[in-house]
N, C-alpha and C positions, 0 to 999 in steps of 0.2 A: 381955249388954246394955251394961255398963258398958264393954265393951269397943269395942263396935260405937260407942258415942255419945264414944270419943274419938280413932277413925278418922274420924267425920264431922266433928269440932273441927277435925284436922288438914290436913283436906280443903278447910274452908275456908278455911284458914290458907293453905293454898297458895296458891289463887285468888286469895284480896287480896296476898299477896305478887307476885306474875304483875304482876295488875293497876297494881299499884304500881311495881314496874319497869317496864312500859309507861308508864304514866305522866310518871315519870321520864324515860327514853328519849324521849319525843314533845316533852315541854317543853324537854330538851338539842339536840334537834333543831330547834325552832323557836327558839330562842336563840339557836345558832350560826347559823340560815340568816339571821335577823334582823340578826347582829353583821354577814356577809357583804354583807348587802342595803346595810346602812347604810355599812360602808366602799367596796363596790363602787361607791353610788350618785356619789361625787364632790361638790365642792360645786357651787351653786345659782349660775346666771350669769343676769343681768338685763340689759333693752336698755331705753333711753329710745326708744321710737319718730321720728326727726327725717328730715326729706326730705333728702337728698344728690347730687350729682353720681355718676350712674354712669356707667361706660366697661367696656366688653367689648373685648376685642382678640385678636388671633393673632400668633406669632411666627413668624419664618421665619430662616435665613440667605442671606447674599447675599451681593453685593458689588458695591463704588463702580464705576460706568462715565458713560462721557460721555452727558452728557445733553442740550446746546443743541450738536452737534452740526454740523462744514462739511464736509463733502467735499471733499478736496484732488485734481481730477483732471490727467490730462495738456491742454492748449489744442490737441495737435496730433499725427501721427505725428514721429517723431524719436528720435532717441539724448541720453542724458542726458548734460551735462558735464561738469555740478559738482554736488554736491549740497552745501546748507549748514544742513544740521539731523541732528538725530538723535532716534529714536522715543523717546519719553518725556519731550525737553526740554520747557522752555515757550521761545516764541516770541514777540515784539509783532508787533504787526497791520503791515501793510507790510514785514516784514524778509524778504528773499529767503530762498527755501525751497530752489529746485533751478534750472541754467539747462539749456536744450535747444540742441542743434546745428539752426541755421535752413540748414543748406541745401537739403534737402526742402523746407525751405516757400517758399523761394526760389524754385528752379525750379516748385511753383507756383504762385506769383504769378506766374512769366514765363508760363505755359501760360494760364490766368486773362485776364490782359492780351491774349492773342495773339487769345484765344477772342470777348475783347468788342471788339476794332477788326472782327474779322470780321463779326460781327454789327452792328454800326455802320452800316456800310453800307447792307448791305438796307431797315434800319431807312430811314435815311434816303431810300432811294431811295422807297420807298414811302410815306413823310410827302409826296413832294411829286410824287407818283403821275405826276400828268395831264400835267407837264412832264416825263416822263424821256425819255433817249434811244428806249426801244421804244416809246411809246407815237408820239412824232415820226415815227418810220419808219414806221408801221403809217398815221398819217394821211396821210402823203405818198405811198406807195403807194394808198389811197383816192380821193386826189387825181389822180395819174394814171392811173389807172384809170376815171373819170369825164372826165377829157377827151380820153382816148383812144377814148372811148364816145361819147362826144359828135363827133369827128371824122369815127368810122365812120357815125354816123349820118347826117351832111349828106353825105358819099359815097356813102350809100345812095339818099338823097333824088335828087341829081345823077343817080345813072347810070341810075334809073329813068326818069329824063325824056330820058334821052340814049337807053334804048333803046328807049322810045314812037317816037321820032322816029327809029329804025330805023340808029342809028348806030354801035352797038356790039351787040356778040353779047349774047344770054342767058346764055351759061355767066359770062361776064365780071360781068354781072350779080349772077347766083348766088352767084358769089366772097365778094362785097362782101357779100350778105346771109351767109352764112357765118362771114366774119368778123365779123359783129356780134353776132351770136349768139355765137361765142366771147369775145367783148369782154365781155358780159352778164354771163355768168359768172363773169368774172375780175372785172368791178368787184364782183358778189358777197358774192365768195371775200372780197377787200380788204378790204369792209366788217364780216363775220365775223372778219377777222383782227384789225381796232380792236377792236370788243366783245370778245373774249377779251382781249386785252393790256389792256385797261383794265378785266378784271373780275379782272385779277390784281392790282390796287391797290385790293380793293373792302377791306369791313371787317373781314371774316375775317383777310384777309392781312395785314392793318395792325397788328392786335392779335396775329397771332401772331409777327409780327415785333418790336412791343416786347417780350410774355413774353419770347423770347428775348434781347433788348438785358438788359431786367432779371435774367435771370436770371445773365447772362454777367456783368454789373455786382456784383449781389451774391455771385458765386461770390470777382469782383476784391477787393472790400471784406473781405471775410470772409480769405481769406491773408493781405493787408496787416494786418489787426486781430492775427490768428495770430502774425504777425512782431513784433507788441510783446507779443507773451503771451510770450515765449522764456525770459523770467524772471518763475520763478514766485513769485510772493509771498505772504505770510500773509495772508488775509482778514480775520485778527483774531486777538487776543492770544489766548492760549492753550496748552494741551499736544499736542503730535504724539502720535497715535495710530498705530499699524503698524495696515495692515488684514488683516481675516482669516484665516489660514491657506489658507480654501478659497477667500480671494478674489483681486482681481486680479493679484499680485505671487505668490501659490502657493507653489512650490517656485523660484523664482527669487530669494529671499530678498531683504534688504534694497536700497534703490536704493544705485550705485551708478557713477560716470562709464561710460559704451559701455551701460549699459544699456537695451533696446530698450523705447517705450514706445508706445501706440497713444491716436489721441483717444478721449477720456472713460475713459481709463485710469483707477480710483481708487487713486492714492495713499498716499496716508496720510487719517486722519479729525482734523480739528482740533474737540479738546474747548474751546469757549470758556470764558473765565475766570465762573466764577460759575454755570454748568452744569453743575451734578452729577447724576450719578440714581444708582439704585442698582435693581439686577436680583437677582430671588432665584426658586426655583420652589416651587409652591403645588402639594401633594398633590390631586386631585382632590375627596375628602372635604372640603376646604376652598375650592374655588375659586366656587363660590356665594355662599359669604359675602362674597367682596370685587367691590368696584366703582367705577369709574373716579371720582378725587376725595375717598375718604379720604384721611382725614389718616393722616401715619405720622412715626414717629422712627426715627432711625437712629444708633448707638452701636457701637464699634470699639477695638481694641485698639489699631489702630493710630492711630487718633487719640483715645486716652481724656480722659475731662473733655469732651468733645464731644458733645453731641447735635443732629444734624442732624433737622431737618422738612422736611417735603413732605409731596407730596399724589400718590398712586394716579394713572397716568395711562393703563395699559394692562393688560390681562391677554390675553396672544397665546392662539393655539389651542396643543394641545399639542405638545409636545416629542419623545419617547418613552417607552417605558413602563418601567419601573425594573425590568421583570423578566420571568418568563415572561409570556405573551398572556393570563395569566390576571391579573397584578400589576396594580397601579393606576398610573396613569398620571399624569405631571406634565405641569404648566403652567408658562408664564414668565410672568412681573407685573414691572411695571416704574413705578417711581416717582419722579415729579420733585421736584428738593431744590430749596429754597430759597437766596438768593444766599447766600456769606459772607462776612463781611468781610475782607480780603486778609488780615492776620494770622493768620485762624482758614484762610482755604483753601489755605494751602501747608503746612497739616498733612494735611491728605487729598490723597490721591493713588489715580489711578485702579487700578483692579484690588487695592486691599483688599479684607479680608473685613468682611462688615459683618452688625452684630444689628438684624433690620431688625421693629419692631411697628405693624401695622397696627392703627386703631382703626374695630371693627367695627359700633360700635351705640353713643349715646352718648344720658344722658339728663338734662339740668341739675340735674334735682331729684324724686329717684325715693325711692322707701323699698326700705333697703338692708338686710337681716338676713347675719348669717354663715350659714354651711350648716349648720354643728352645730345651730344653732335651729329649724329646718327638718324637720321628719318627714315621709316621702313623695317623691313627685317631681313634675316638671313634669307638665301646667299644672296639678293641685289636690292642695295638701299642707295641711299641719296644721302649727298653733302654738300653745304656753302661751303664755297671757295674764293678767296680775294686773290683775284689775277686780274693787273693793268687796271687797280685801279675801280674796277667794276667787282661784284661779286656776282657766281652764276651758281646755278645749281649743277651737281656731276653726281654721275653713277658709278657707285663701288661695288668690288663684291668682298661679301663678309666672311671671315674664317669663324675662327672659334669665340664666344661672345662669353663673359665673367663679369661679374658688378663691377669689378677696377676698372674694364676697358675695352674696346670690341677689336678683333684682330681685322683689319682690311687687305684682303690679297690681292685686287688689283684695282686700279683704278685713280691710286694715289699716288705722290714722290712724295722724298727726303725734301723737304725745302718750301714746299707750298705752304698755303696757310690759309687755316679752314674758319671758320666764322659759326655762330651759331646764340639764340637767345633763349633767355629763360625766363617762364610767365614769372613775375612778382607774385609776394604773398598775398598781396590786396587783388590782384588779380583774379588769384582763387578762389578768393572769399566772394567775389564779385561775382564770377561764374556759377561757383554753387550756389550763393542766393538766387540767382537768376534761374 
């Protein structure tokens, strides 16, 4: 018995021992997870709630291109002489650009000239219709034709009386009626002949005889103008632009003397001074967000310390597609800069690269939180807020969200003040080991 009763002492003795380690173990374990919790948690950051200017935006690259743009064409067919520029220079307005060989345009103005004395004529002839010489002929014919009518017919009258009175034959008679009957006719005919000659001076032919005087006129006007175009001149100060590769000049490279050119040839493109834009392409995923009339800045290495502004003026159709048929596809946007003042714009030059941000949403005075403060996502997230003392959780909704700041549309005031913590470094390190 005594035996058995200090097997059950020592049985219990285990038990509380056990228990006791457990114990122990459960409170080492909630200590350390405690010490963890509290270093992990990071310290406590606070926001005075105040309305701000927001701004949303996208970046793109680009690069500087002419913007207020002239087209430099040829005035004429012809061979170049001389040319006195070169692509890239800047230019003043007036200062000869290239001269053309006029003798093409020479001999037409002789052809021009030749074509409008021709036409002169007609002209005139038919301004003064009713006097010309056909229409004189045609009356005078008319005229005797009527009194040769008139003749046969008192010989007709005569010989009828002459042959009642039995003094001449019948057939002699006859004659004379014969020929008056062909008289008839021909004074007719005569009279048919005037009406058409003088339905050729009607107003049909009058009016198609000036078109042609005018036309032959301004075909004249139009050479002679050509002949002072022969030297071509800068329409305005500004930079020579070479045109396109695939444009008029192609593979015939730069102009130069014997070079053959045709009217409305294009040239070269003149960038006028104070005319910048700047062109960049817009990933598909972005090209809904922008629209003609943002603002934008534009900043460059090659011209640093500079920030240019303008404004969104175009977003073309697309371009192609950056990759297989299944790739996204880009757009071109194109934006007009602001003037600068000549100092500042002989540091930009065309065809730089440029860091070009669009400003996509803008709001004078928005309530702005960091993201870290933020729990959840757009439109309804969660925020600590320190009111009475306590802090509670509340539901915002979200506007437009940017790495600076998340825009909140309702849910907040001016004046609250929101709370918020951030894991420590050792925290992280702690988590991803784990």
């Amino acid at each position: 018995m005594k035996r058995l009763g200090d097997l059950g002492r020592a049985k219990r003795l285990g038990i509380w021992l056990v228990a006791a380690a457990l114990l122990l173990g459960g409170l080492g374990w909630w200590w350390t997870r405690a010490t963890a919790d509290e270093a992990g948690a990071g310290p406590e950051h606070s926001l005075l709630v105040q309305r701000q200017p927001f701004v949303a935006s996208l970046a793109f690259a680009g690069k500087i291109a002419p913007g207020d743009a002239i087209a430099v064409t040829a005035p004429f067919d012809g061979t170049v002489r001389a040319v006195h520029f070169v692509y890239g220079s800047h230019v003043a307005a007036g200062e000869p650009l290239l001269a053309l060989d006029t003798e093409e345009i020479l001999a037409a103005r002789n052809q021009a000239e030749a074509t409008y004395l021709k036409a002169s004529k007609p002209a005139a002839e038919i301004a003064n219709w009713k006097q010309a010489p056909e229409v004189a002929a045609a009356r005078r014919r008319v005229t005797l034709a009527a009194l040769e009518l008139a003749r046969l017919e008192r010989e007709l009258r005569e010989s009828r009386r002459l042959l009642d009175k039995g003094l001449i034959p019948r057939n002699e008679h006859d004659g004379v009626e014969q020929q008056l009957a062909a008289q008839h006719m021909a004074a007719a005919a005569a009279r048919d002949e005037l009406a058409e000659t003088l339905a050729r001076g009607d107003g049909v032919a009058a009016r198609v005889a000036r078109l042609d005087l005018e036309n032959a006129h301004a075909e004249l006007r139009r050479s002679e103008g050509d002949i002072g175009k022969a030297l071509v001149r800068a329409p305005a100060s500004g930079v020579m632009v070479a045109p396109p590769v695939a444009g008029a000049r192609g593979a015939e490279g730069p102009l130069h003397p014997g070079t053959r050119v045709t009217r409305g040839q294009l040239l070269a493109t003149l960038a006028r001074d104070g005319g910048l834009s700047v062109t960049f392409e817009v990933d598909e995923a972005d090209v809904n967000a922008l629209a003609v009339g943002q603002p934008v800045v534009v900043t460059g290495s090659g011209f640093a310390g500079l920030a240019l502004r303008g404004r969104l003026s175009a977003v073309a159709a697309e371009t192609s597609s950056s990759g297989p048929a299944t790739g996204p596809t880009r757009f071109v946007a194109r934006a007009q800069l602001d003037a600068l003042p000549p100092g500042q714009a002989s540091n930009v030059r065309i065809g730089m690269t440029a860091a070009v941000a669009v400003t996509t949403y803008q709001a004078p005075a928005a309530i702005v939180l960091p993201p870290e403060a933020v729990q959840g996502s757009a439109p309804l997230a969660r925020v600590r807020v320190r009111a009475n003392g306590r802090i509670v959780d509340r539901q915002i909704r979200v506007g437009r969200v940017t790495p600076a700041g998340v825009e909140v549309l309702s849910g907040l005031r001016a004046g609250e003040t929101v709370v918020w913590t951030q894991p420590s470094p050792a925290a992280d390190t702690q988590q991803q080991a784990s």
